[in-house]
C-alpha positions in Angstrom: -7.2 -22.2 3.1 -10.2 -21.5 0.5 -10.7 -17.9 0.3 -12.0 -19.0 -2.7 -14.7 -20.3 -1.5 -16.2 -17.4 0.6 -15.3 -14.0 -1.2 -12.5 -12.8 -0.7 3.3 0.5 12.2 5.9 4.6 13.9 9.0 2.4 14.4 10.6 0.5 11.7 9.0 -2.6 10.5 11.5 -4.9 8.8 13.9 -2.2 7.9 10.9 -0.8 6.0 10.2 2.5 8.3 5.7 2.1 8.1 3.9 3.6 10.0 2.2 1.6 13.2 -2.3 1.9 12.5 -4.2 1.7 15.2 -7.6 2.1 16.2 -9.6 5.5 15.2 -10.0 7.7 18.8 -13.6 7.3 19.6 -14.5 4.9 17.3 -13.0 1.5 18.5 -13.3 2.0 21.8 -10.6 2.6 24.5 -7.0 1.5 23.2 -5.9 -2.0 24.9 -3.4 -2.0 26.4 -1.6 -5.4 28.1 1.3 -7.1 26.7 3.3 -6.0 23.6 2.4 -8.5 21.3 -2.0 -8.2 22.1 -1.3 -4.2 21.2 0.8 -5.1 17.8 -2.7 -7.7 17.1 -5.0 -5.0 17.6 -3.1 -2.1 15.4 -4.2 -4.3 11.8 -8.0 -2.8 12.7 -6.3 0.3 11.2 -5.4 -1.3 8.2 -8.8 -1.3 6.7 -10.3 1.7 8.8 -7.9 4.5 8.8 -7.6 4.4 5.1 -11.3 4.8 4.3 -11.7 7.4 7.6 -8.9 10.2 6.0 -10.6 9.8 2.5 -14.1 10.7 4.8 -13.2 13.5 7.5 -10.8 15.2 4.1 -14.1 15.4 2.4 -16.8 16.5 4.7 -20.1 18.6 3.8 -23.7 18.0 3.2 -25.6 15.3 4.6 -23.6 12.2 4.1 -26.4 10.1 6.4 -27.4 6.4 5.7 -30.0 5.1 4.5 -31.3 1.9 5.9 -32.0 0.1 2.6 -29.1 -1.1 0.9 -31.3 -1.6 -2.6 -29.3 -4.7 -4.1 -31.9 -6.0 -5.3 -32.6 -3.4 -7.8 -28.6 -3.7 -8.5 -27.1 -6.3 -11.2 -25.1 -9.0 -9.6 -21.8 -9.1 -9.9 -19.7 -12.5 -9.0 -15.9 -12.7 -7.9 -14.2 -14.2 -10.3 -10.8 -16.0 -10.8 -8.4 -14.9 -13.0 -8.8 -18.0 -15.4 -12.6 -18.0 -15.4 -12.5 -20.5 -13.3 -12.2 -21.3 -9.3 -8.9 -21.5 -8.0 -7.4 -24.6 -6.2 -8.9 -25.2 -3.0 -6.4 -26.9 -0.7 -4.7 -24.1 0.9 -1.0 -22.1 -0.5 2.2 -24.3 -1.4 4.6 -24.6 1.4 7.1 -23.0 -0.1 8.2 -19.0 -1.0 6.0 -19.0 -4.1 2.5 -20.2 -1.9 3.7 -17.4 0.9 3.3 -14.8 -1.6 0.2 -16.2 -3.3 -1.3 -16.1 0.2 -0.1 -12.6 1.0 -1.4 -11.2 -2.1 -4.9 -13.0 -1.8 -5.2 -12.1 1.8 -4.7 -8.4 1.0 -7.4 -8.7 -1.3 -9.9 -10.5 1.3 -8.5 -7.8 4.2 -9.2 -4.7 1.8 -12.6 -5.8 0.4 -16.2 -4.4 1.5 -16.9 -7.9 3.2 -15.2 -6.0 5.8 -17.8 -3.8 6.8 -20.0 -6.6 7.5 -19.7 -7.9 10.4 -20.6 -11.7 9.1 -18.1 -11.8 6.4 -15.8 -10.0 8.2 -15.3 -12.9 10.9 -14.9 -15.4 7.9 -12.4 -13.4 6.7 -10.5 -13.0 10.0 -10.9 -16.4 10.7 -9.7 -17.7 7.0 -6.6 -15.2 7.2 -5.4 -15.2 10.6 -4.0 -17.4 13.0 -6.2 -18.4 15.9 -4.9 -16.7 18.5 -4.7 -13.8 16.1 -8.4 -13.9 15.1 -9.2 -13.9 18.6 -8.0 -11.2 19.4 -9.2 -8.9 16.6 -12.7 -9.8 16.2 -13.9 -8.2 19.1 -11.4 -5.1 18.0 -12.8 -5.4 15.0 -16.5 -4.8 15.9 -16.1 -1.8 18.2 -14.1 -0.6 15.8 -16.7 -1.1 13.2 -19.4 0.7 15.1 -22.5 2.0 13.8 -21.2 5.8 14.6 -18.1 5.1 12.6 -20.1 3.0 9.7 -22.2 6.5 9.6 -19.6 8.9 8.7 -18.5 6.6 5.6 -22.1 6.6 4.4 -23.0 3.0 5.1 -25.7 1.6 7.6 -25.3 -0.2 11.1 -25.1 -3.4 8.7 -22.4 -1.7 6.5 -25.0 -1.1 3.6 -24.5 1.7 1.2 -27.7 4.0 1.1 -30.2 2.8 -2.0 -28.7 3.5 -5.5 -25.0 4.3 -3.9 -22.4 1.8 -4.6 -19.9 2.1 -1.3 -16.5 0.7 -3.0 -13.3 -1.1 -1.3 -11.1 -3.3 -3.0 -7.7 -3.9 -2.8 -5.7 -4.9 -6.6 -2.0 -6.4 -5.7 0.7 -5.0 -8.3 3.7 -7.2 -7.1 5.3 -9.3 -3.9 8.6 -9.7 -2.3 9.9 -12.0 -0.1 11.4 -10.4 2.8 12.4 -13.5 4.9 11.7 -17.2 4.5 11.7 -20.3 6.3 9.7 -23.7 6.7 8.0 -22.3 10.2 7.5 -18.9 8.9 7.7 -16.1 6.1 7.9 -12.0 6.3 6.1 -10.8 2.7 5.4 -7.4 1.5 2.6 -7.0 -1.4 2.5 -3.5 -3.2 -1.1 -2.5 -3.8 -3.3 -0.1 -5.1 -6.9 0.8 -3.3 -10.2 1.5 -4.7 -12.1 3.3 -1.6 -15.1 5.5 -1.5 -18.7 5.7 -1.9 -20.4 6.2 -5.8 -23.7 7.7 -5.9 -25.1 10.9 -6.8 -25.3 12.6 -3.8 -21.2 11.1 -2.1 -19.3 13.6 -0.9 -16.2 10.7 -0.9 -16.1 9.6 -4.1 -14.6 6.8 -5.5 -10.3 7.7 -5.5 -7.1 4.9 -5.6 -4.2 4.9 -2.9 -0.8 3.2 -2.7 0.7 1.5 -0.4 2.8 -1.6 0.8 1.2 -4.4 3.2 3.8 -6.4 4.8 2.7 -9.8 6.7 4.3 -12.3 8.8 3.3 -15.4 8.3 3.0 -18.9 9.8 3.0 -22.4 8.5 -0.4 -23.4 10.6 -2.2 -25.9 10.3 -0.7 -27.0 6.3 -1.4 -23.9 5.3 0.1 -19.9 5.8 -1.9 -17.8 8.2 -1.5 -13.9 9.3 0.4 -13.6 12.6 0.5 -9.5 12.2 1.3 -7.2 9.3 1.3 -3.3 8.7 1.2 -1.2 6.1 3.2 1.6 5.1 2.4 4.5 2.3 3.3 4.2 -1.2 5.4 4.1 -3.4 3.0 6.0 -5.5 3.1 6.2 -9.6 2.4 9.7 -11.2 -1.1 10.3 -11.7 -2.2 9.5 -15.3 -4.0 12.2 -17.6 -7.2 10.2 -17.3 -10.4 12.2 -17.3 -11.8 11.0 -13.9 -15.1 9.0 -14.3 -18.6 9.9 -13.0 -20.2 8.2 -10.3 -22.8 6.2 -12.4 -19.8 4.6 -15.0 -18.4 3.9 -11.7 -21.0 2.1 -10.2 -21.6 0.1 -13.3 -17.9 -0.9 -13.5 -17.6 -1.7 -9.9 -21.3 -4.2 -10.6 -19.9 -5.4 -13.8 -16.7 -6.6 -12.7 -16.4 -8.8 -9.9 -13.3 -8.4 -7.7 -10.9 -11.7 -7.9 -10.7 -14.2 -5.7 -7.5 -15.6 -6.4 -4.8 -12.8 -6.8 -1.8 -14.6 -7.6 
């Protein structure tokens, strides 16, 4: 697998207790419904979507409407970057516990990232992460639930394009993984991560704020490489808040064009 190369549930989950996501009411569409395991598919469109929509309905007011010109090309260009400097390898995670986490971890980062609100990049990314039969069935999930009404209320354009001089931020920084089961057919992983979400500009009324939470994936061996069979997400553990004066919108704009987001986590 070369993510590399592109970018970037209630009931108890593993003993873990998360939370089930599913799709927003109204946005996605009718809920599916059919056999257990197409309904436990569907519920990672939440993943991305839920968290961005309670940062955006907590912080309504004023005129939070799109514009249609996204303006990057009076923007600096920022690259994603490996770790090193350099690219990362490009033939796919080990087959082992230490290449399950490394594709955890890099496929949290791909899942949280603003290529997700594209609906171009966001296949890539579903297809590069996900098992077939998994991608399947979320891309069409994925795209109602993406809708141009829901794209709206976060500020961003039918395309997912922030409104001229905004920067519309979503990036997702892995602090640590844990194994939770292993085998040569198939591996349970949990990454603890923090979120960047929100739009920066002058006129946001969500501005740019971090969230914690824990992403746990099963994976399979598909295919010489791990893919996503299903995963959800639970809340936290959370840190105290530092004493850091927050930012304003422009140094957070600049930092978020600056710095390009990683492409190899781990």
């Amino acid at each position: 697998m070369s993510l590399g190369d592109d970018h970037q549930s209630s009931g108890d989950y593993g003993g873990t207790g998360g939370t089930r996501l599913r799709l927003p009411e109204g946005e996605g569409g009718p809920r599916r419904g059919g056999r257990s395991s197409s309904r436990s598919l569907v519920t990672v469109v939440g993943v991305v979507v839920l968290l961005i929509a309670a940062i955006a309905f907590a912080n309504r007011g004023g005129d939070d409407s799109a514009s249609s010109q996204s303006g990057d090309e009076d923007k600096p260009k920022a690259s994603a970057t490996a770790p090193s400097g350099t690219q990362p390898v490009r033939a796919g995670f080990a087959h082992d516990e230490q290449g399950a986490q490394s594709a955890a971890a890099n496929y949290a980062v791909a899942l949280g990232s603003d290529g997700m609100f594209k609906k171009d990049s966001r296949h890539s990314i579903v297809d590069a992460t996900y098992t077939s039969a998994a991608a399947a069935e979320l891309r069409g999930a994925m795209d109602s639930a993406y809708s141009a009404g829901f794209l709206s209320k976060l500020g961003l354009d039918a395309n997912g394009n922030p409104p001229k001089g905004d920067t519309f931020v979503s990036r997702t920084i892995p602090v640590g993984t844990k194994v939770e089961r292993y085998s040569d057919t198939g591996a349970r992983v949990s990454v603890w991560y923090m979120g960047l979400i929100g739009m920066s500009g002058e006129a946001s009324v969500d501005p740019v704020s971090t969230t914690w939470k824990t992403w746990t994936f099963d994976l399979e061996w598909v295919g010489n490489d791990w893919k996503v069979a299903n995963d959800v997400q639970k809340d936290g553990p959370a840190p105290v808040p530092g004493d850091e004066r927050a930012a304003s919108s422009d140094a957070i704009s600049k930092a978020v064009e600056e710095y390009g987001g990683f492409t190899y986590a781990r």
